[in-house]
VOBA-1610 file (N, C-alpha, C; in pm, whole numbers, padded with zeros to 5 digits, always signed):
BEGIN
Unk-07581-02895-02538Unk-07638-02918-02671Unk-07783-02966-02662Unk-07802-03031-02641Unk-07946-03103-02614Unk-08011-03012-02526Unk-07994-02935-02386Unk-08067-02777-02375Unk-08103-02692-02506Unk-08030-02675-02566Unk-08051-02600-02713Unk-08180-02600-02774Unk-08161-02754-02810Unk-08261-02859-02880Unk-08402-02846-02793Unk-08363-02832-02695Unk-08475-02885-02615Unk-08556-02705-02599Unk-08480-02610-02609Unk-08514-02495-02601Unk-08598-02447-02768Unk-08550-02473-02878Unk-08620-02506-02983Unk-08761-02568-02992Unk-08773-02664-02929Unk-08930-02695-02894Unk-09034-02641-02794Unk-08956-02537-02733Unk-08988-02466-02659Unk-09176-02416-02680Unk-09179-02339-02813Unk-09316-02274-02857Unk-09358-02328-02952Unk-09444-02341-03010Unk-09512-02384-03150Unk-09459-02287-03248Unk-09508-02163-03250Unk-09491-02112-03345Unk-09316-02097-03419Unk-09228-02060-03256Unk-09111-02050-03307Unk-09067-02194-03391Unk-09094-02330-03351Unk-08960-02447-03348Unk-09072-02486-03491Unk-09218-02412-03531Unk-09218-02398-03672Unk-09130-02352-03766Unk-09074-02203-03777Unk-08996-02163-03821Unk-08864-02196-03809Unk-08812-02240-03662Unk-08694-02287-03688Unk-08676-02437-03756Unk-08791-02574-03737Unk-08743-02651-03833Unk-08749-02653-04001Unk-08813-02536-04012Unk-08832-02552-04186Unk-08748-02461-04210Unk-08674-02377-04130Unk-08563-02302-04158Unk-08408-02427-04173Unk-08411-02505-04062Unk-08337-02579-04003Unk-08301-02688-04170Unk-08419-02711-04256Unk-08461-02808-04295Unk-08400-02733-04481Unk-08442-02613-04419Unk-08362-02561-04576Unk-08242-02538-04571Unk-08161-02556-04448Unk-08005-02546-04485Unk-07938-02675-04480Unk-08014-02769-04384Unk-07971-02939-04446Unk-07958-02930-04564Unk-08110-02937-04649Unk-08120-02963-04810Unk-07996-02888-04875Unk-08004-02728-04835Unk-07862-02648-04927Unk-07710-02703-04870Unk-07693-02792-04805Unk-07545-02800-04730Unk-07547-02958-04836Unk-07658-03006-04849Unk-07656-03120-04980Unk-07653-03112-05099Unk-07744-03031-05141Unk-07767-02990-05224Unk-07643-02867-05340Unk-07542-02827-05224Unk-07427-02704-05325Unk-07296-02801-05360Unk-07330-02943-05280Unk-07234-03058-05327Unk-07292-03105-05449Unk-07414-03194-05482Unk-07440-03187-05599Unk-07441-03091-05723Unk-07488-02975-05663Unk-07484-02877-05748Unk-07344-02809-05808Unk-07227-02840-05709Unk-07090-02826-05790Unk-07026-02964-05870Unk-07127-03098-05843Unk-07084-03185-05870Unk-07153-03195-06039Unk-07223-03094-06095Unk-07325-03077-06163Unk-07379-03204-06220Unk-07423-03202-06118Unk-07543-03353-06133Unk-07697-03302-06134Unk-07784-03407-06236Unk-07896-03293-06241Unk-08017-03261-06126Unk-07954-03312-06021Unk-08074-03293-05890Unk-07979-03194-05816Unk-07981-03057-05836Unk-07903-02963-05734Unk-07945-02875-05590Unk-07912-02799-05587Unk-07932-02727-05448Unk-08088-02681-05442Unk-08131-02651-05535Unk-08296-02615-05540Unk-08383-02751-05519Unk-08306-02844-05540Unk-08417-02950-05596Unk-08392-03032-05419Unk-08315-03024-05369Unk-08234-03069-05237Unk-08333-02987-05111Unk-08312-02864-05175Unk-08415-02781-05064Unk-08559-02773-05066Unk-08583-02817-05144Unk-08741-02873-05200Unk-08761-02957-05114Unk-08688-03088-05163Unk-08738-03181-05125Unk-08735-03212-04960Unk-08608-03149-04903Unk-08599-03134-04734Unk-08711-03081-04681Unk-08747-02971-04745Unk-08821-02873-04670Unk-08952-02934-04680Unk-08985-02986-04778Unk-09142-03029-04767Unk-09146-03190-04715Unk-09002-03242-04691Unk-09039-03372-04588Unk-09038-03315-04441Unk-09016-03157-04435Unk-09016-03092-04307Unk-09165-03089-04290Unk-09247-03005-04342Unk-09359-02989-04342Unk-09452-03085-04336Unk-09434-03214-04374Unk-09500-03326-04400Unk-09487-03378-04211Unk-09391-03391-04167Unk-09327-03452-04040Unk-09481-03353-03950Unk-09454-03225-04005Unk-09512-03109-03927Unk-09688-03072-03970Unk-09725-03159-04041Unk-09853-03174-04078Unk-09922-03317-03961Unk-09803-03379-03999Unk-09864-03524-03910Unk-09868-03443-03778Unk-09800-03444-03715Unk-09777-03378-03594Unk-09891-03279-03540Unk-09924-03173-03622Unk-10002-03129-03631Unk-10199-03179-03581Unk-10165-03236-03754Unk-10284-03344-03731Unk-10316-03444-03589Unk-10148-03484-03549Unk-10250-03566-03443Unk-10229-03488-03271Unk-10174-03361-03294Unk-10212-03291-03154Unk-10374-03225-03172Unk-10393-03173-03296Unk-10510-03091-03304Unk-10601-03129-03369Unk-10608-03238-03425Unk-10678-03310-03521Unk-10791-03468-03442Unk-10723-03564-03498Unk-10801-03729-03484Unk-10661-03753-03402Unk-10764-03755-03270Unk-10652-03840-03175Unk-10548-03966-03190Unk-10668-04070-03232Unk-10593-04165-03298Unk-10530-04185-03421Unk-10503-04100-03475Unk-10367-04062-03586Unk-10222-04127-03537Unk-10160-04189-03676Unk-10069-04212-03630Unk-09947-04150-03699Unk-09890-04070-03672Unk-09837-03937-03694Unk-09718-03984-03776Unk-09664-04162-03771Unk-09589-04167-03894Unk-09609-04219-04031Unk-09753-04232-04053Unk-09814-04285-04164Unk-09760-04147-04275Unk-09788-04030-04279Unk-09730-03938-04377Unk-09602-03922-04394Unk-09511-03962-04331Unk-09349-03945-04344Unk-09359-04146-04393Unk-09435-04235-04412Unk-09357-04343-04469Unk-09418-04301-04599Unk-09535-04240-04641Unk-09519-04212-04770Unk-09438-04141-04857Unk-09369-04047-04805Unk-09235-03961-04856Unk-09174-04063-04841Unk-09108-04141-04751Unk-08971-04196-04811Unk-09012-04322-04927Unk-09138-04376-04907Unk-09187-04462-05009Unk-09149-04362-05134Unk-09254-04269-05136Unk-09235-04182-05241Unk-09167-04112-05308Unk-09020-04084-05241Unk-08962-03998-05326Unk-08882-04063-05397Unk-08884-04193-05435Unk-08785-04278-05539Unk-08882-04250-05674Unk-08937-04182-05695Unk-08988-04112-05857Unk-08926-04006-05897Unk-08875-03965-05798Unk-08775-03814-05766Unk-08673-03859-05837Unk-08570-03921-05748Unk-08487-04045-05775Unk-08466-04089-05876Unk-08540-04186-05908Unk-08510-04226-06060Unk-08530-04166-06154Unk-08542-04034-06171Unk-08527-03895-06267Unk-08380-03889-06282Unk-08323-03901-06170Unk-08143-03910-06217Unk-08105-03968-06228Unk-08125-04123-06230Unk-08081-04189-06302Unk-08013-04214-06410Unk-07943-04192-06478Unk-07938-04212-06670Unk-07832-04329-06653Unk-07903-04406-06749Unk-07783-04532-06865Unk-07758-04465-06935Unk-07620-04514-06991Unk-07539-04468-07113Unk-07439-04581-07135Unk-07500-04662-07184Unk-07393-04769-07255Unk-07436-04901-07124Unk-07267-04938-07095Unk-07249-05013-06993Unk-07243-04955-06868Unk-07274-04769-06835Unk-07254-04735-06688Unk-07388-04688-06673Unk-07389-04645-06533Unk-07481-04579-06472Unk-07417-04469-06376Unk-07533-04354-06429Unk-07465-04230-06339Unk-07658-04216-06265Unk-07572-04099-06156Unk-07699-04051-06115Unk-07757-04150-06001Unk-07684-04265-05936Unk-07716-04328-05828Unk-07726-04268-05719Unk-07611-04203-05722Unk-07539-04098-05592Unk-07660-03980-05589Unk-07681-03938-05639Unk-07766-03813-05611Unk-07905-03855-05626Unk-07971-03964-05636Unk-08104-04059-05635Unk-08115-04072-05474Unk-07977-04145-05432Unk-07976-04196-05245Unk-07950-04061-05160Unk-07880-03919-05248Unk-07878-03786-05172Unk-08030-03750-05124Unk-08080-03760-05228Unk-08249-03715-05271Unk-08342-03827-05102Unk-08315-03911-05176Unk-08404-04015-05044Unk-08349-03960-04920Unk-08177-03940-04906Unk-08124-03907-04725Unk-08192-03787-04738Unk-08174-03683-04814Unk-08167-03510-04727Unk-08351-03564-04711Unk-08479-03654-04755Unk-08586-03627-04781Unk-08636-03701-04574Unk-08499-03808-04570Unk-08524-03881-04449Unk-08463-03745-04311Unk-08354-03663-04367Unk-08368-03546-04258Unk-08422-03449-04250Unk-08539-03418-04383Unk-08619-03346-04354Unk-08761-03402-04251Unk-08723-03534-04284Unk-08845-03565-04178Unk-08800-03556-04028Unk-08695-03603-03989Unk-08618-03584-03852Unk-08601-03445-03821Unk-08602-03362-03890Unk-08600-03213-03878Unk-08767-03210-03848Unk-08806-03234-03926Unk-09025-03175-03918Unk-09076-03235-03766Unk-08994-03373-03698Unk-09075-03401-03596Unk-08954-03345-03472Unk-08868-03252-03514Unk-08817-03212-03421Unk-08704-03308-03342Unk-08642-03364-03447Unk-08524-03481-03377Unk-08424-03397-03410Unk-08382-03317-03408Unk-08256-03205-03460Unk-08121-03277-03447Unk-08082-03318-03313Unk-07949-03410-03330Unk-07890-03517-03408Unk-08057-03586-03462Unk-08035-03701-03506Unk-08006-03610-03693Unk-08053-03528-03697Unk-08099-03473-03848Unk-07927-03366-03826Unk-07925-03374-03739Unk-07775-03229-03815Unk-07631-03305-03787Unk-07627-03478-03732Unk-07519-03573-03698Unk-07551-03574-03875Unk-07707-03634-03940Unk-07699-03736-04056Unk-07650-03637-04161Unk-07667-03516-04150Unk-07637-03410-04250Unk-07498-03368-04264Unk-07437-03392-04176Unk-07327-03382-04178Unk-07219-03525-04215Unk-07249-03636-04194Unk-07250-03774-04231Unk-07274-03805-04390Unk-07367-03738-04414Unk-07394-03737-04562Unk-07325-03594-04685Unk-07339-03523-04669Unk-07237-03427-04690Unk-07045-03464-04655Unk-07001-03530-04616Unk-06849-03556-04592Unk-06846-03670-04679Unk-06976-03795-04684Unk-06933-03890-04783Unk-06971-03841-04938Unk-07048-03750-04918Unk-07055-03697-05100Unk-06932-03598-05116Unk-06899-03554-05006Unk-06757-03462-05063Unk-06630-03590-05080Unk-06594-03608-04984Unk-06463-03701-04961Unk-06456-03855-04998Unk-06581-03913-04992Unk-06517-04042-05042Unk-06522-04078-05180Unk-06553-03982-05258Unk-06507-03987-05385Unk-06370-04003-05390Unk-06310-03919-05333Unk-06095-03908-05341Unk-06114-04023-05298Unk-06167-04171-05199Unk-06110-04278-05201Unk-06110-04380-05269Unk-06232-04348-05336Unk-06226-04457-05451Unk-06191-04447-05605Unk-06112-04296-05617Unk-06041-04270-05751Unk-05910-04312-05754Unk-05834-04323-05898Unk-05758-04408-05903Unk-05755-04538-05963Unk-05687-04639-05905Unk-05699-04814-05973Unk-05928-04832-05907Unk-05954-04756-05891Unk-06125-04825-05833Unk-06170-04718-05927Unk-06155-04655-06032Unk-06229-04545-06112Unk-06291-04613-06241Unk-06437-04592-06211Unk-06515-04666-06322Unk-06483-04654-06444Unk-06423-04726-06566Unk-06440-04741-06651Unk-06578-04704-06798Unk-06559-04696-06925Unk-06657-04684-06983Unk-06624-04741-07123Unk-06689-04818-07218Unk-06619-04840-07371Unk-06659-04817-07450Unk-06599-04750-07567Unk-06688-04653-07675Unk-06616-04708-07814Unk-06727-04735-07888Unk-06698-04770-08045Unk-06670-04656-08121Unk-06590-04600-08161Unk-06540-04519-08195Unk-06560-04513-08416Unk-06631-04407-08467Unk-06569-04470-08607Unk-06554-04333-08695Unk-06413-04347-08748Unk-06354-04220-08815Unk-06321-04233-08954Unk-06336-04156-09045Unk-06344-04164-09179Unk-06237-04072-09251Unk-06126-04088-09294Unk-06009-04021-09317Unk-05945-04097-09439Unk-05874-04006-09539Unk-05793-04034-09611Unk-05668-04097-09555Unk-05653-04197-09589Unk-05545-04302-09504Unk-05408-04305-09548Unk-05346-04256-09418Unk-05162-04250-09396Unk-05137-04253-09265Unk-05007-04378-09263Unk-04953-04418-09161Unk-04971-04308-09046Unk-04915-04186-09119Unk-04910-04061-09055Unk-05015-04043-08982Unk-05098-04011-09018Unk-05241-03920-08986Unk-05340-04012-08887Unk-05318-04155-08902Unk-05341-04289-08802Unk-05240-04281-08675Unk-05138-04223-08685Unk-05028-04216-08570Unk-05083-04084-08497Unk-05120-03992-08552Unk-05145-03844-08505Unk-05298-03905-08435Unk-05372-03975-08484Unk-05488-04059-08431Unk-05462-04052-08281Unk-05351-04156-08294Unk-05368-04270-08182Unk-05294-04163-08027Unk-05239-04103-08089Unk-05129-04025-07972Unk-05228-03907-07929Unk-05322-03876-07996Unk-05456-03809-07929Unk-05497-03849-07820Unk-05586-03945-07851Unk-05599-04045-07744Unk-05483-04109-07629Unk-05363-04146-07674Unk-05300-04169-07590Unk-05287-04057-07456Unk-05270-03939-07552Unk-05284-03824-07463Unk-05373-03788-07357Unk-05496-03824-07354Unk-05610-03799-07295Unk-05621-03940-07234Unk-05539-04012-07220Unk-05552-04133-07122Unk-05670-04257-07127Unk-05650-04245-07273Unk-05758-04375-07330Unk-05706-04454-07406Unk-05739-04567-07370Unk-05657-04690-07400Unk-05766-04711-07525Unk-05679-04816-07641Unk-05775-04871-07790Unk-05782-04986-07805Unk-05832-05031-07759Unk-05833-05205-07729Unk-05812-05317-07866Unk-05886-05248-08001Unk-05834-05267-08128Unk-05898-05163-08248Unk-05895-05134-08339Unk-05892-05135-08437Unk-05883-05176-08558Unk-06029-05136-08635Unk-06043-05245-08799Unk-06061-05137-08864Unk-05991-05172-08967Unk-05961-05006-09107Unk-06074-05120-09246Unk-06117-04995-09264Unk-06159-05061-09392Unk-06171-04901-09520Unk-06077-04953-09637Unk-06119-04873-09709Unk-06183-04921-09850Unk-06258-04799-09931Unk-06331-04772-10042Unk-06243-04750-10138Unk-06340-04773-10261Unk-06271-04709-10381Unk-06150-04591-10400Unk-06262-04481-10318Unk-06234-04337-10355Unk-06127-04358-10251Unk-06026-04449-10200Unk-05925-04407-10105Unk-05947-04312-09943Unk-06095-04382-09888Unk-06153-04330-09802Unk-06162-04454-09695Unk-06038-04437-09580Unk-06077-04577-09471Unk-06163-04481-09380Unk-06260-04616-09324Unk-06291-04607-09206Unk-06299-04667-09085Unk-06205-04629-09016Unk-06187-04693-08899Unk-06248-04703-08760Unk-06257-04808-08754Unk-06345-04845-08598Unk-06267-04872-08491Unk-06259-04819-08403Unk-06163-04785-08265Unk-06252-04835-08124Unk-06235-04953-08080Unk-06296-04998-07946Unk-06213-04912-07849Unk-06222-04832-07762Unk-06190-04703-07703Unk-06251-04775-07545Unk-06100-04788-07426Unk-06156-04805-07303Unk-06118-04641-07259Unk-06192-04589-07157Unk-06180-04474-07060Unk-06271-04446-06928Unk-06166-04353-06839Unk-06256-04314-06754Unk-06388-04292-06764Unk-06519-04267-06703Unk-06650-04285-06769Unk-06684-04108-06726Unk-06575-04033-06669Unk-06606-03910-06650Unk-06534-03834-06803Unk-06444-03890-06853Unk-06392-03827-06952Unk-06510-03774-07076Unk-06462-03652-07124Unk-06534-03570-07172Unk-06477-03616-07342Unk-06538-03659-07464Unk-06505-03692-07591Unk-06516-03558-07656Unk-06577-03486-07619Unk-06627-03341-07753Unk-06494-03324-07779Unk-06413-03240-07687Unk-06263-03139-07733Unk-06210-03243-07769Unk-06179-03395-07748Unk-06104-03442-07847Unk-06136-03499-07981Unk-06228-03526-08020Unk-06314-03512-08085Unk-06250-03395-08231Unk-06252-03268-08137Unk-06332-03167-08204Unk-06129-03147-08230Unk-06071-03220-08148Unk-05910-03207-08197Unk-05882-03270-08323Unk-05929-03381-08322Unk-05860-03497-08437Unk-05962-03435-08570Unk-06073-03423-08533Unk-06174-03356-08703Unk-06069-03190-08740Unk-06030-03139-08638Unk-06009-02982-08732Unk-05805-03082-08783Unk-05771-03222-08744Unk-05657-03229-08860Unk-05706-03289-09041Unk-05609-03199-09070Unk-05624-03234-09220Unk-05653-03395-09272Unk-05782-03403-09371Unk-05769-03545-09398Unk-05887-03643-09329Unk-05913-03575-09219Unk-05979-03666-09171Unk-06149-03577-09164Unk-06263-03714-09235Unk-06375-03640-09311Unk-06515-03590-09180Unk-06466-03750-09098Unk-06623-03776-09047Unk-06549-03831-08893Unk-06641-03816-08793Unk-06602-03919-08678Unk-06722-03922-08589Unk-06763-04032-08535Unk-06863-04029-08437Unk-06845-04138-08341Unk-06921-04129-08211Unk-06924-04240-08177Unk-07044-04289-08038Unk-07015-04426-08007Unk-07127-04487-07931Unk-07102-04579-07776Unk-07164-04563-07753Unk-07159-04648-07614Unk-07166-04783-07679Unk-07111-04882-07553Unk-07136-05074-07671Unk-07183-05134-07514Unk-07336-05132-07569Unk-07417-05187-07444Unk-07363-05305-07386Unk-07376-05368-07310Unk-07353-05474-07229Unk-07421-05601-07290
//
């Protein structure tokens, strides 16, 4: 293995092409996990960013074989990893009390730290971390789902002509879809119009539209929306 490696640095021109080749299938072997995880930094944005911390590795390098002797060839690779947390915190998003988009912020910084280990030609160290990082974005999700699955709480408020009935057909919606109602306050109007406010705990991956879009097409019920309840 390390013959291999060592045969790769062999020429200039080739172990050019092979690390920015090398450097775009890190980024895509990161990058088709996010991208099925549809998170908004995907396989394009993964191979971007690898490939040009490849080139960057391979500019310094460059610069200080053929360039200013006294160069110090890792001053341009600490500005990428300084730098790419602007990248980063693009995926970020709040929504309420959670945060998504951590996971693919720290993908963004690793695949950007093996494109640099790829650009100065550390290949073992860059195709161990790529593979290290790729198994914990696939698999250790399955270990922490279950009783460790983040939570989310949503104020819920629905506007319906009020019967026991049609409040029971409510609640067994939700029951259905595995969201707990922590309470409920009814208040009605003149015109025989409650509206009820539903503190709603759930998974923070659960999707509200289709149920949502279940309980508005039953009879009776006018209006429904709802909100994240900040922290």
């Amino acid at each position: 293995m390390l013959n291999f490696f060592t045969m790769l640095n062999s020429t200039t021109e080739f172990h050019l092409i092979v690390r920015l080749l090398l450097a775009a299938l890190f980024g895509a072997l990161i990058g088709i996990e996010r991208e099925h995880a549809k998170r908004p930094a995907g396989l394009r944005t993964h191979v971007l960013v690898c490939v040009s911390a490849c080139l960057v590795m391979l500019t310094a390098e460059f610069i200080s074989k053929f360039g200013y002797s006294p160069y110090d060839i890792t001053r341009l690779g600490a500005q990428v990893i300084s730098g790419i947390g602007f990248l980063g915190a693009g995926t970020i998003i709040r929504n309420g009390n959670t945060v998504k988009g951590l996971t693919t912020a720290a993908s963004l910084w690793a695949v950007a730290c093996v494109g640099l280990a790829t650009g100065i030609g550390f290949y073992m160290g860059a195709t161990l971390a790529t593979v290290v990082i790729f198994f914990v974005l696939t698999y250790f999700k399955t270990f922490i789902e279950g009783p460790y699955t983040h939570n989310t709480t949503e104020a819920v408020s629905i506007k319906f002509a009020y019967s026991e009935d049609l409040l029971d057909k409510i609640k067994a919606i939700f029951s259905e879809n595995k969201i707990i109602i922590n309470n409920i306050k009814l208040k009605s109007d003149k015109e025989n119009v409650t509206n009820a406010t539903l503190v709603l705990t759930m998974n923070e991956d659960t999707n509200l539209v289709p149920i949502f879009e279940n309980i508005y097409n039953i009879d009776g019920i006018y209006e429904i929306e709802s909100k994240s309840i900040e922290e």
